[in-house]
C-alpha positions as a Python dict, from the first residue, in 0.01 Angstrom:
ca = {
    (1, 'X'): (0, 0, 0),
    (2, 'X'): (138, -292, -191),
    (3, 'X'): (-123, -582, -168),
    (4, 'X'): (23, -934, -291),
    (5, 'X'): (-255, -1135, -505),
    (6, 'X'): (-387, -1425, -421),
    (7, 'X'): (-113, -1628, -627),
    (8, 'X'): (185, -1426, -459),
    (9, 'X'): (236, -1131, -743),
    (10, 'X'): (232, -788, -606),
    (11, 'X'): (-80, -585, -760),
    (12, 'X'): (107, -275, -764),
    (13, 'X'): (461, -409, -862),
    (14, 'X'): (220, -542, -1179),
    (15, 'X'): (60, -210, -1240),
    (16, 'X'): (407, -16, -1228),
    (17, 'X'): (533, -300, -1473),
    (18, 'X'): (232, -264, -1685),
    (19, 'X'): (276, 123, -1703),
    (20, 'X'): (675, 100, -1810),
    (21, 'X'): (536, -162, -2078),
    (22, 'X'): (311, 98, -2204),
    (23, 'X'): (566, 401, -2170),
    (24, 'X'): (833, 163, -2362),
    (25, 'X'): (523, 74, -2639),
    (26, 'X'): (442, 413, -2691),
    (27, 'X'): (871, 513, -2709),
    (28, 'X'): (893, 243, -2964),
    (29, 'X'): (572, 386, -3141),
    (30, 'X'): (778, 737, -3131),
    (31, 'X'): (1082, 563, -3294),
    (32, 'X'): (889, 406, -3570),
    (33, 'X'): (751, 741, -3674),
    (34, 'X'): (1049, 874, -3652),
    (35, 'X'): (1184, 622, -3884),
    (36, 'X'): (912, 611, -4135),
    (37, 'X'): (973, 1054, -4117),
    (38, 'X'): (1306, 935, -4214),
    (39, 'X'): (1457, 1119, -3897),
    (40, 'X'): (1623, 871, -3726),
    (41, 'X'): (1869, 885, -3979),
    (42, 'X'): (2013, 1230, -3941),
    (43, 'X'): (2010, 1089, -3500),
    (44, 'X'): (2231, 787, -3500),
    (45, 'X'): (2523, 792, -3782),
    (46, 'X'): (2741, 483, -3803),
    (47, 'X'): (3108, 591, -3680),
    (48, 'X'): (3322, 677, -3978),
    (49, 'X'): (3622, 485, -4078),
    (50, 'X'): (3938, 519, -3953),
    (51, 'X'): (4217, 757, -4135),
    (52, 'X'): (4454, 518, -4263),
    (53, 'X'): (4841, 669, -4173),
    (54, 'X'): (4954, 772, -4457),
    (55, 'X'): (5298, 939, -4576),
    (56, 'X'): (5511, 1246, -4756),
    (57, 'X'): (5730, 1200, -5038),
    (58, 'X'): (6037, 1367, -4878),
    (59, 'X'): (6153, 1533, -5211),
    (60, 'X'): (5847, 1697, -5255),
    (61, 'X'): (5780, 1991, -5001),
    (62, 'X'): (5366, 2021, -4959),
    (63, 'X'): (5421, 2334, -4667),
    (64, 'X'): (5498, 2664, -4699),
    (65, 'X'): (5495, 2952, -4498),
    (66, 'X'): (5525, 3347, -4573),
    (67, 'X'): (5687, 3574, -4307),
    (68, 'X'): (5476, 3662, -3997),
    (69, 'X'): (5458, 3740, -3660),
    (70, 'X'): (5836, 3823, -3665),
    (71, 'X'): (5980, 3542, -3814),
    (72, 'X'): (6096, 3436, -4136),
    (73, 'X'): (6117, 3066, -4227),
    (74, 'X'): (6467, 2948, -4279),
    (75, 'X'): (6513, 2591, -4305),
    (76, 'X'): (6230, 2337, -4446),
    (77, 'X'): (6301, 1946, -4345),
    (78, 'X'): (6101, 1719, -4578),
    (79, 'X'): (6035, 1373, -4424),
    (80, 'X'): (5774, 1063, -4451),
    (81, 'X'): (5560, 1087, -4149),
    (82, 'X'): (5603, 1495, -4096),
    (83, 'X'): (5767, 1779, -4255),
    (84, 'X'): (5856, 2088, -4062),
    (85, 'X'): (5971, 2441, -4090),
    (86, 'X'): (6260, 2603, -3860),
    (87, 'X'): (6184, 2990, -3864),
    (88, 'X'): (6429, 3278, -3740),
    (89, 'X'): (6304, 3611, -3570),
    (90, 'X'): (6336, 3904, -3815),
    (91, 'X'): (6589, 4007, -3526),
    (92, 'X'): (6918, 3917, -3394),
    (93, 'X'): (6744, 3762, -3086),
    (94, 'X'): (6735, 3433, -2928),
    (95, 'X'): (6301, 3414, -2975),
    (96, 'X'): (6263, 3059, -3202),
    (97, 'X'): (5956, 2935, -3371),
    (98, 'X'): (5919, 2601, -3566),
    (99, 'X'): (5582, 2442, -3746),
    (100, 'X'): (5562, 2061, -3805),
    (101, 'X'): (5320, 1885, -4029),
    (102, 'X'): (5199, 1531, -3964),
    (103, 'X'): (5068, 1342, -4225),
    (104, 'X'): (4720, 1191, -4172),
    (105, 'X'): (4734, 957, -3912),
    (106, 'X'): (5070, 984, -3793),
    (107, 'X'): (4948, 1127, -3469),
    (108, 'X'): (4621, 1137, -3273),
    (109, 'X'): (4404, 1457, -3196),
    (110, 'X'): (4586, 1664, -2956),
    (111, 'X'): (4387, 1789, -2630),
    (112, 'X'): (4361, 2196, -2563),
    (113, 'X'): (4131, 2512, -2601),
    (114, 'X'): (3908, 2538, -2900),
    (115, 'X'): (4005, 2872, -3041),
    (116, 'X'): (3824, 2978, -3408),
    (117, 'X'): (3919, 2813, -3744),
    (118, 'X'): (4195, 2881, -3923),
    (119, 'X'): (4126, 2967, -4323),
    (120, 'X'): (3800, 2739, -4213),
    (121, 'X'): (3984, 2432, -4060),
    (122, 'X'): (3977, 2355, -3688),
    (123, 'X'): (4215, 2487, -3456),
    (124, 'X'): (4327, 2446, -3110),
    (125, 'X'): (4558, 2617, -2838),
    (126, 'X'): (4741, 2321, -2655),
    (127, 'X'): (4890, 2538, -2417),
    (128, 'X'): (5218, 2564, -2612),
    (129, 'X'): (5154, 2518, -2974),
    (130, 'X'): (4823, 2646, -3241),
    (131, 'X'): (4748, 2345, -3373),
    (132, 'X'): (4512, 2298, -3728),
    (133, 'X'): (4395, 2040, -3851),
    (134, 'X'): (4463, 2085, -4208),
    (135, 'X'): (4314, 1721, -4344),
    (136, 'X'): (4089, 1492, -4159),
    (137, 'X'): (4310, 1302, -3876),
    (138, 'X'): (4651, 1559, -3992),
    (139, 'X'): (4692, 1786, -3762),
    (140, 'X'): (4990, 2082, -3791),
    (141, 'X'): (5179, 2259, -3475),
    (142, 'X'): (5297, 2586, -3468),
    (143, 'X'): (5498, 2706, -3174),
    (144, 'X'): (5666, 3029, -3146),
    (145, 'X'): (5909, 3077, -2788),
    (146, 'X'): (6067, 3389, -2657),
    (147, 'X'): (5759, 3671, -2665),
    (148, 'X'): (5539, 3800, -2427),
    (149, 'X'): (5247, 3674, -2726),
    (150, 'X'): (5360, 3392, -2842),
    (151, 'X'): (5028, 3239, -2899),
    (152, 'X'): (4923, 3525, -3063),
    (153, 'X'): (5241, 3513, -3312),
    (154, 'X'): (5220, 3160, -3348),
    (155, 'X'): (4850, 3205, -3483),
    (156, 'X'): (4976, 3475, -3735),
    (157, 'X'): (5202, 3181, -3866),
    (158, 'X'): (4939, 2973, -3854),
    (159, 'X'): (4725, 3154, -4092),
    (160, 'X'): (5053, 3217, -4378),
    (161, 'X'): (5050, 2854, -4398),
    (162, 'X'): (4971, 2707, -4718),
    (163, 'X'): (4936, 2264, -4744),
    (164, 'X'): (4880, 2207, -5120),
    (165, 'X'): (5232, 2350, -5237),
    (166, 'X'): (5389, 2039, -5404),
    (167, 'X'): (5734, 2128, -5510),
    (168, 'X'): (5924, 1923, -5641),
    (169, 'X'): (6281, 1967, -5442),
    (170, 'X'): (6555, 2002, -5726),
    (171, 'X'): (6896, 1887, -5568),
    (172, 'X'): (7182, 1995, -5689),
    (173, 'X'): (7413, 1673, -5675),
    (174, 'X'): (7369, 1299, -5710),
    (175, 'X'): (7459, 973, -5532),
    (176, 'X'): (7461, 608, -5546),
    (177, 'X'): (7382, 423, -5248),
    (178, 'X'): (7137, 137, -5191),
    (179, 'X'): (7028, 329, -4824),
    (180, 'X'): (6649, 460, -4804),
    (181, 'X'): (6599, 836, -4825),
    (182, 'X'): (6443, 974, -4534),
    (183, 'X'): (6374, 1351, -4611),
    (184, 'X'): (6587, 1637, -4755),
    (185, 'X'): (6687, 1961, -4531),
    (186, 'X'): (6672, 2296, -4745),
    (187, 'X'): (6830, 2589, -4608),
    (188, 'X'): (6830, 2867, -4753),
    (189, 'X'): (6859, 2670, -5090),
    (190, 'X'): (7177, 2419, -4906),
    (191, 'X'): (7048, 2093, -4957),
    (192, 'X'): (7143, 1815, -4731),
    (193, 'X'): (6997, 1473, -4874),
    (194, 'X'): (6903, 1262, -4477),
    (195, 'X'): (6919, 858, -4470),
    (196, 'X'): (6730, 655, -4247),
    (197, 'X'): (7029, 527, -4136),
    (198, 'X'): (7099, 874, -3970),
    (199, 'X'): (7314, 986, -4213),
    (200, 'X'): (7310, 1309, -4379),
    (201, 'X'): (7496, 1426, -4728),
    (202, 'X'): (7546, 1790, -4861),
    (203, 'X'): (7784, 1869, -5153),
    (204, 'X'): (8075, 1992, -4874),
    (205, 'X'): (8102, 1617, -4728),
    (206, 'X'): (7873, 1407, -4516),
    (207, 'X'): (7762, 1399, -4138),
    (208, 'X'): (7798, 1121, -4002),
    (209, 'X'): (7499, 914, -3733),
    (210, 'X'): (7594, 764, -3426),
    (211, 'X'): (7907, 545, -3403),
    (212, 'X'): (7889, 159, -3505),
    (213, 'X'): (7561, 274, -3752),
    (214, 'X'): (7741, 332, -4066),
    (215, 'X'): (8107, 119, -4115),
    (216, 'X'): (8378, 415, -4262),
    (217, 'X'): (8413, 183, -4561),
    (218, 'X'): (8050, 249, -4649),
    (219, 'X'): (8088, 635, -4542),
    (220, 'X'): (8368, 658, -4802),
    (221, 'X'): (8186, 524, -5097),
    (222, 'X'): (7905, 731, -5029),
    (223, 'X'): (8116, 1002, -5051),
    (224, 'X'): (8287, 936, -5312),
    (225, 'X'): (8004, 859, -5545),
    (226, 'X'): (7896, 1204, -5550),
    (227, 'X'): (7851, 1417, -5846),
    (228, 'X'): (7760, 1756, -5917),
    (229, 'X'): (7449, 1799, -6092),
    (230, 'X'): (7417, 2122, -6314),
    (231, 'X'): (7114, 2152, -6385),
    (232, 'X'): (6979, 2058, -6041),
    (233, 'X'): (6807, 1731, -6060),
    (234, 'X'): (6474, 1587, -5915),
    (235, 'X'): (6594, 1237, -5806),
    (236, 'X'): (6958, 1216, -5686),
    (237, 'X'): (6990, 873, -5632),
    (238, 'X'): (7182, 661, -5843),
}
């Protein structure tokens, strides 16, 4: 029964009070040993810093991929926030698989099913791509569409891919223009040099972006100020 003291306080509300002092004394005790065992440490880590975004070079290619899972790659696209591989299927078939690397930061941590690492980095199944993380905070996407195992296939890509390539892409024409490069498109050795402007220049003639981007007076001098290169060169801008 609680019994209230002659000054009002209740006796027992004061002895529960006085036992969760003495439970939080002897917690804090706990803490301080585990403190001085220097285990408190190894319990509560500060947060570590964020990944800063950070960005390709587009006319350096860091991916690479090796045929697998029925597909060859075909095209590489070398931008500033991701680069990506189109693949074709070994097969005259309409099956289509692509991987795109972000650089760190670029996007967040996708959701899905933790599935084992990939040549020991962490992978996931989001339901339609295998995606790796392949740096801290850069994660990579492989999709493969058209079999009854895609994921499967898409995992057999995943583990041909190789990060730490770093070749330099050797183009084999030049320009002069004053527009920012955006990435390069490769296939099957056919360079196409891409603008962030949209527009995109190969040695037959240039694509143009959407109309009222790009005047035709500028889309004429950018064609004309192109020059073969022999040997290909590193840097084709003028």
């Amino acid at each position: 029964m609680d019994v209230p003291a002659s000054d009002g306080v209740s006796v027992a509300r004061a002895i529960r009070s006085g036992k969760r002092t003495k439970a939080v004394r002897v917690a804090a005790a706990g803490v301080f040993v585990l403190i001085i065992a220097g285990v408190l440490p190894l319990l509560v880590r500060p947060a570590p810093d964020p990944v800063a975004a950070g960005t390709f070079d587009p006319l350096v290619r860091t991916i690479s991929v090796a045929p697998a899972g029925g597909f060859r790659p075909q095209t590489y696209i070398t931008g500033r926030e991701s680069q990506m591989i189109l693949l074709t299927p070994d097969s005259r078939s309409y099956e289509s698989a692509h991987v795109v690397v972000n650089a760190p930061g670029a996007v967040g941590a996708p959701s899905g099913e933790p599935t084992p690492d990939i040549n020991g980095r962490r992978a996931l199944w989001t339901g339609t791509n295998v995606a790796v993380e392949w740096q801290r905070d850069a994660w990579a996407f492989i999709q493969v569409q058209g079999f009854p195992d895609d994921r499967d296939r898409a995992r057999l890509l995943a583990e041909s891919l190789r990060f730490d390539e770093r070749v330099q892409i050797k183009v084999p024409f030049t320009v002069e223009t004053s527009w920012q490069l955006d990435g390069v498109r490769d296939t099957e050795g056919i360079i196409e040099l891409v603008f962030t402007n949209g527009v995109r220049l190969g040695m037959n003639g240039v694509l143009g972006p959407a109309p009222g981007r790009v005047t035709k007076a500028e889309m004429d001098a950018l064609g004309d100020s192109v020059r073969p290169a022999d040997p290909p060169v590193t840097n084709p801008l003028r």
